[in-house]
C-alpha beads as a LAMMPS data file, in Angstrom:
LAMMPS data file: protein, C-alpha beads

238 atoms
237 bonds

1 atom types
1 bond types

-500.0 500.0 xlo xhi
-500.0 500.0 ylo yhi
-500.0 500.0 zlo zhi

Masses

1 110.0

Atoms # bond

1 1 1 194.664 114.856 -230.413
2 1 1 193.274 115.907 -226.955
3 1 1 189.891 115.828 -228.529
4 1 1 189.853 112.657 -229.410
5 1 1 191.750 111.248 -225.645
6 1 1 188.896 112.551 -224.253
7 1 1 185.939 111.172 -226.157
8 1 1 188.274 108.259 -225.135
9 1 1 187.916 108.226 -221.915
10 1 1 184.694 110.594 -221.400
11 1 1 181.999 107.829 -222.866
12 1 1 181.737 105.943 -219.539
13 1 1 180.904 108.939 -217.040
14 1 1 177.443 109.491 -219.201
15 1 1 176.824 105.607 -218.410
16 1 1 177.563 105.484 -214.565
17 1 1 175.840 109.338 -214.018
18 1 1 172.964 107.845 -215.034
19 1 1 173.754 104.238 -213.703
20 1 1 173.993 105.302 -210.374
21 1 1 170.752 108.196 -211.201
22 1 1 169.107 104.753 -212.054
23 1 1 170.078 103.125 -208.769
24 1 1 169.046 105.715 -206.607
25 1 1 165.700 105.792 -207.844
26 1 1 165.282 102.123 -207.623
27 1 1 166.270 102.106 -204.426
28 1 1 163.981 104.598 -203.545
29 1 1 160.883 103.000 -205.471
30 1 1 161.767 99.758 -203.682
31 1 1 161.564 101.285 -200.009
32 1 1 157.839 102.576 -200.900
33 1 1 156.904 99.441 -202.257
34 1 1 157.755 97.598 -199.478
35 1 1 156.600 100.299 -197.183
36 1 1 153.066 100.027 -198.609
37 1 1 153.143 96.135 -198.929
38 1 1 154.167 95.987 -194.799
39 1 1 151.286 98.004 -194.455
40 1 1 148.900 95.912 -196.689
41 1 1 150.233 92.913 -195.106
42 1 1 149.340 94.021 -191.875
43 1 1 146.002 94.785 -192.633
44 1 1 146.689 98.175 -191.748
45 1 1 144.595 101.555 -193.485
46 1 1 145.929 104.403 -194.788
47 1 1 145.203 107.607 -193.829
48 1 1 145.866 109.440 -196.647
49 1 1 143.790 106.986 -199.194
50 1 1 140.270 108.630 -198.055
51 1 1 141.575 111.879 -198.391
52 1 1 142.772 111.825 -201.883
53 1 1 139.820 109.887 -202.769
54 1 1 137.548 112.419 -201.888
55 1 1 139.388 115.122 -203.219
56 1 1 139.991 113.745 -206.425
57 1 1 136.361 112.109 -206.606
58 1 1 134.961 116.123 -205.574
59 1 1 135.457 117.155 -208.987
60 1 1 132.934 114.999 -210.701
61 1 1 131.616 115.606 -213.576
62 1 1 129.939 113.977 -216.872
63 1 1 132.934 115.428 -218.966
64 1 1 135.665 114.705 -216.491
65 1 1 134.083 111.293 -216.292
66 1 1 134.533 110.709 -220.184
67 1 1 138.419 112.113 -220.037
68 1 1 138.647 109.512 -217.163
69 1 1 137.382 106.922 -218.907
70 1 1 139.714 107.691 -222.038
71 1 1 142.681 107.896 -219.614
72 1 1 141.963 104.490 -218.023
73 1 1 141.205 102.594 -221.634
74 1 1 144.875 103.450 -222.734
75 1 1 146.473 102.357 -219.657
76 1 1 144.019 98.872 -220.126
77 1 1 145.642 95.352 -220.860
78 1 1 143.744 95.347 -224.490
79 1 1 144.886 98.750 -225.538
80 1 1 149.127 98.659 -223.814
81 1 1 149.132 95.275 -226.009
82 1 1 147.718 96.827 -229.292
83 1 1 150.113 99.922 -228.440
84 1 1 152.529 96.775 -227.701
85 1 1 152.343 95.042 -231.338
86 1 1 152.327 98.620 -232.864
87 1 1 155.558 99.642 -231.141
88 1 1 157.546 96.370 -231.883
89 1 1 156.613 96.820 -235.389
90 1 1 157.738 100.213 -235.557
91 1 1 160.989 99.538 -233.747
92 1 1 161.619 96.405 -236.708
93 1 1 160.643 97.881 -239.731
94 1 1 161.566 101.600 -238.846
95 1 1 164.455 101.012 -236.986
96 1 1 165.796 97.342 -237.428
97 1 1 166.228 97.313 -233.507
98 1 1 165.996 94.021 -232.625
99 1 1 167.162 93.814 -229.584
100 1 1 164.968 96.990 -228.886
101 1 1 162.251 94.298 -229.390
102 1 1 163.411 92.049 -227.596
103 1 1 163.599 94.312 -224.409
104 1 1 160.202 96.187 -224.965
105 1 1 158.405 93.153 -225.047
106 1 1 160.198 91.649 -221.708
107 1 1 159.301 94.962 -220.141
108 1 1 155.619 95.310 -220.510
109 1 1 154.861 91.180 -221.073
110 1 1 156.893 90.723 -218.019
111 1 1 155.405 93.389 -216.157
112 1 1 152.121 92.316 -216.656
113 1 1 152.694 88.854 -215.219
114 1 1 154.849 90.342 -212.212
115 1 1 151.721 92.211 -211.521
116 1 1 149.496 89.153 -211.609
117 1 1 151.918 87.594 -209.189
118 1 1 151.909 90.127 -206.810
119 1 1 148.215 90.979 -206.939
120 1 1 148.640 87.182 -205.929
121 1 1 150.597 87.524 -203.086
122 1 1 148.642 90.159 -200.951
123 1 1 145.210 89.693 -202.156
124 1 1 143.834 93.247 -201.118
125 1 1 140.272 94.082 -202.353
126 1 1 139.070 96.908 -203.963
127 1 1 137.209 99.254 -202.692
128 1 1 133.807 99.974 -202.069
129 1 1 133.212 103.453 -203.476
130 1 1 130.420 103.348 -206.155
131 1 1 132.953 102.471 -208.987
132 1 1 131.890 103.788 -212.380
133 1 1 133.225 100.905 -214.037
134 1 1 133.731 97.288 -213.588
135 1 1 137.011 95.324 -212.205
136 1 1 138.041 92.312 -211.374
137 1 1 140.538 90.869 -209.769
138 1 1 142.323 92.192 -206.528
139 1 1 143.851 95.807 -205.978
140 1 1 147.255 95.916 -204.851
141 1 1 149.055 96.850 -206.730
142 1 1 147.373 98.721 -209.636
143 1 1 147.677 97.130 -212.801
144 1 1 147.065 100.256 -214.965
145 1 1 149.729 102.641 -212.662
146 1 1 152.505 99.215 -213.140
147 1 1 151.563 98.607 -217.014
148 1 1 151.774 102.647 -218.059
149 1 1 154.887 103.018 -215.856
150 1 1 157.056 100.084 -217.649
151 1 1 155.014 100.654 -221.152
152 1 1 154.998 104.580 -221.622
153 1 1 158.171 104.636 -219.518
154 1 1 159.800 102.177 -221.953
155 1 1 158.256 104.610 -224.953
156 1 1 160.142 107.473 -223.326
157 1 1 163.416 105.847 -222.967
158 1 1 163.927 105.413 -226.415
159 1 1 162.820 109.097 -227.178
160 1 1 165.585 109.757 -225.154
161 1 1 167.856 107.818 -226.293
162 1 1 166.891 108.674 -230.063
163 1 1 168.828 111.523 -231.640
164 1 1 165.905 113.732 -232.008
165 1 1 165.870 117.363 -231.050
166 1 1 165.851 118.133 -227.348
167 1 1 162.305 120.000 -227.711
168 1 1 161.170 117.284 -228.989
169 1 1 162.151 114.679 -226.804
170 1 1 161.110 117.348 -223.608
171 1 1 157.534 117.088 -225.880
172 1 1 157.204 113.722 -226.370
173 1 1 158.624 112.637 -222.475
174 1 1 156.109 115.309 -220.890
175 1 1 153.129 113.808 -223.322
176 1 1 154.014 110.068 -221.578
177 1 1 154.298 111.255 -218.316
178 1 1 150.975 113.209 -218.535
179 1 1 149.577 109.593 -219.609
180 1 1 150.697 107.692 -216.527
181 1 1 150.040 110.273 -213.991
182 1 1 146.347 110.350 -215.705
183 1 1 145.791 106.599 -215.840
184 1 1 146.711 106.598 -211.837
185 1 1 144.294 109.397 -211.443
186 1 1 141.742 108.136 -213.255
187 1 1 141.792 104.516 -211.595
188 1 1 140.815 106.755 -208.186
189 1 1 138.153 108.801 -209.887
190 1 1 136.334 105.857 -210.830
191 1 1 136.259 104.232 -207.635
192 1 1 138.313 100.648 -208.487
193 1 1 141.422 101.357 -206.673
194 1 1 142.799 102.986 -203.740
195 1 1 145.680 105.986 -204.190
196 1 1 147.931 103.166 -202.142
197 1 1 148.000 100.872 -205.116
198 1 1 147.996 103.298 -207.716
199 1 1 151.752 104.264 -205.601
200 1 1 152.844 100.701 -205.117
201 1 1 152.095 100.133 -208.896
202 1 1 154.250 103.210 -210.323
203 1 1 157.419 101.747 -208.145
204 1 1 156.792 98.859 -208.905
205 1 1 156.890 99.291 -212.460
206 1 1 159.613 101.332 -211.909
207 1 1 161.799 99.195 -211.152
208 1 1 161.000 96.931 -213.466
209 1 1 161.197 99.462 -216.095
210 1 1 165.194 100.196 -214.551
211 1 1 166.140 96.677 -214.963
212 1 1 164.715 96.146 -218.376
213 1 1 166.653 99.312 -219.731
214 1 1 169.715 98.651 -217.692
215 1 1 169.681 94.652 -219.099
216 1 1 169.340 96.631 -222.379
217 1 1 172.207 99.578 -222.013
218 1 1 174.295 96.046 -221.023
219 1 1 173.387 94.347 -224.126
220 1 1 174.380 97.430 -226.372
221 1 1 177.483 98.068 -224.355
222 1 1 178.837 94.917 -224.952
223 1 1 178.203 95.380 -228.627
224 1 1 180.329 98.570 -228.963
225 1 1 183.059 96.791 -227.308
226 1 1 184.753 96.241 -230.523
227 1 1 184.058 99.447 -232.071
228 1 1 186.339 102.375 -231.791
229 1 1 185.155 104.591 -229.141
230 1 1 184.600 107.575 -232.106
231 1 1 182.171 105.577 -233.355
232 1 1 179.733 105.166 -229.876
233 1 1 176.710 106.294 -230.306
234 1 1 172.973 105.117 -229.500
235 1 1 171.350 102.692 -231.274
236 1 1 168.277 104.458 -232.164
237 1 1 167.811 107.593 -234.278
238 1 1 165.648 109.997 -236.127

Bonds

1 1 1 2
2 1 2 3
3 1 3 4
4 1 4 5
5 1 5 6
6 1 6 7
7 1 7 8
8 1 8 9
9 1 9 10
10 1 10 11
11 1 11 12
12 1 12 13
13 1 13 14
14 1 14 15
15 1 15 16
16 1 16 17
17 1 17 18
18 1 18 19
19 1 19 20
20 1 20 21
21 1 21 22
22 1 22 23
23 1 23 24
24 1 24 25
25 1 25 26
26 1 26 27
27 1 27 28
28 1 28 29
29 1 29 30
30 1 30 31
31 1 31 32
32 1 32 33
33 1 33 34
34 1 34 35
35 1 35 36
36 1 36 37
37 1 37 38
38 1 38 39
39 1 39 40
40 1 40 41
41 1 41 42
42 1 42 43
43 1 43 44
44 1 44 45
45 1 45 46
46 1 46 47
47 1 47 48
48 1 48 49
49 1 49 50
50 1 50 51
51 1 51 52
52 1 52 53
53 1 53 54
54 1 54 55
55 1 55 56
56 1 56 57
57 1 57 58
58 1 58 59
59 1 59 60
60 1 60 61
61 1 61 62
62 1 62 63
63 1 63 64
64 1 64 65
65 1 65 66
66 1 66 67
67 1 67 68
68 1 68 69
69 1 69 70
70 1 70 71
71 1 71 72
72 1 72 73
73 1 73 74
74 1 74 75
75 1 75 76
76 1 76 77
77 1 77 78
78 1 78 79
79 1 79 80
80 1 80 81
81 1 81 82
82 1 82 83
83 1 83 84
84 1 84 85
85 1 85 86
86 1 86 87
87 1 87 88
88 1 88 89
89 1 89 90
90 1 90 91
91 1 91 92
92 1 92 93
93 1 93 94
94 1 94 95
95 1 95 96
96 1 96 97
97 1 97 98
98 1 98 99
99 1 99 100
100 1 100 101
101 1 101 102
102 1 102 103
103 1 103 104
104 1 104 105
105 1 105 106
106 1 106 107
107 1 107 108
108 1 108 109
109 1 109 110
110 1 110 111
111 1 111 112
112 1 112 113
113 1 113 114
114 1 114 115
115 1 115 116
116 1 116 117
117 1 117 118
118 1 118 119
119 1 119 120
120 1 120 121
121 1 121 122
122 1 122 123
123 1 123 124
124 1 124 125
125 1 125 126
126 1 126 127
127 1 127 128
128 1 128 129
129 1 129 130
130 1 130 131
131 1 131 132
132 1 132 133
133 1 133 134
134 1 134 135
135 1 135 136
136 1 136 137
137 1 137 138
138 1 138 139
139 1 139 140
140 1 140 141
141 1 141 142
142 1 142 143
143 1 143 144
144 1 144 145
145 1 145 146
146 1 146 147
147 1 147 148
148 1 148 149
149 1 149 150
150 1 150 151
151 1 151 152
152 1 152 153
153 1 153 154
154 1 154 155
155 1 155 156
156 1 156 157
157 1 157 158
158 1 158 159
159 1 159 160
160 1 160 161
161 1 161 162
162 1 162 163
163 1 163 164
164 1 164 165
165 1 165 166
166 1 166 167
167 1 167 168
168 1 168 169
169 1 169 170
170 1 170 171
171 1 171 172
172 1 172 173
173 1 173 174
174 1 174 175
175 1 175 176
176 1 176 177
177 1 177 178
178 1 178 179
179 1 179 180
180 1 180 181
181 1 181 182
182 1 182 183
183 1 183 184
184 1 184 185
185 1 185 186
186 1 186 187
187 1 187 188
188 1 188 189
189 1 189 190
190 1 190 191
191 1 191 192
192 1 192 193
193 1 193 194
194 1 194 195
195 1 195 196
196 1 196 197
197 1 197 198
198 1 198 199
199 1 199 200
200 1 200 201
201 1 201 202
202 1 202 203
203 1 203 204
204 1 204 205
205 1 205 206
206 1 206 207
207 1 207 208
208 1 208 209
209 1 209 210
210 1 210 211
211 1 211 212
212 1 212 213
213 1 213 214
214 1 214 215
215 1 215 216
216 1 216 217
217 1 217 218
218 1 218 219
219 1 219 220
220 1 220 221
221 1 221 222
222 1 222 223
223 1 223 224
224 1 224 225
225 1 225 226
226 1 226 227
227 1 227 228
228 1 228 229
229 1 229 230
230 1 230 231
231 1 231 232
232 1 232 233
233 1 233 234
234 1 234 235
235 1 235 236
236 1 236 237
237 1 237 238
């Protein structure tokens, strides 16, 4: 009887602990954001861009330039919307997760033109460092850094949500994160952005990624409403 009183009344504290988690670090990827945009606005350098530039760009290499290259061509807009079509297909035929759909595709097609907007808005060029590859368009903020946040951040959501083993969620979390930390990198290496947008494009795509997923927690909240609370669990599984 106690057991079941407090599965009764335990279910929300998960949901706010991580509501206000997910608040906090919006919050926080907001105030950089607009930090760096004050900044950009004001036509103002960075000191810390050269530096990591040169550090990063010190380690050169012909092999290091290949696993840069790879890095950068899965955080491109041709390969996140092939990964794109691949993962709502998955999610339908494996999982019947429509709404999953729904939500993965507002996340990374709305990202996309939220970064087209704001690449817009401030206009920044790239820089003039010898790039080792061509791009267009203007620099702030990155692109790549914004579309691997929200699409590999998405990914590793619902690996976290899923009911798989904690080892392998831990695996498959570190394995996305070690993909949008080396898409960032690798836009520095090759000379087409500055370290300043690859920042403004993770929070950025932070928090869109946080309001796609909350919109999405709301959507299967109100769906459990009329379930008994026994019965909550997540919508995805292995």
């Amino acid at each position: 009887m106690l057991q079941k009183w407090m599965k009764k009344i335990s279910f929300p504290i998960v949901p706010a602990m991580l509501l206000v988690i997910g608040f906090l670090l919006a919050a926080a990827a907001i105030f950089i954001f607009a930090s760096l945009s004050e900044e950009i606005v004001e036509k103002e350098p960075f000191e810390f861009d050269p530096v990591i530039i040169d550090a990063i760009r010190s380690y050169s290499s012909p092999g290091l330039d290949r696993v840069m290259l790879f890095f950068t061509e899965i955080g491109s807009k041709l390969a996140l919307g092939i990964l794109l079509a691949v993962g709502m297909l998955w999610l339908w035929f494996k999982r019947q997760n429509l709404w999953g759909m729904v939500f993965f595709l507002l996340a990374v097609g709305g990202g996309g033109l939220l970064n087209l907007l704001l690449k817009n808005a401030f206009q920044r060029k790239r820089p003039n460092a010898d790039p080792l590859v061509e791009a267009l368009g203007f620099s702030f903020p990155s692109g790549h850094a914004m579309g691997s946040m929200v699409y590999y951040g998405f990914l590793g959501y619902l690996v976290v949500r899923s009911k798989r083993k904690p080892l392998r969620k831990a695996g498959w979390t570190l394995l996305f994160a070690v993909a949008i930390i080396g898409i960032g990198i690798s836009r520095i290496y090759l000379g087409v952005h500055y370290p300043s947008d690859i920042i403004a494009g993770y929070s950025a795509g932070l928090v869109w990624l946080l309001l796609c997923i909350a919109a999405l927690e709301a959507v299967y909240f109100y769906k459990r409403q009329g379930d008994d609370p026994s019965d909550w669990k997540v919508a995805d599984d292995d």
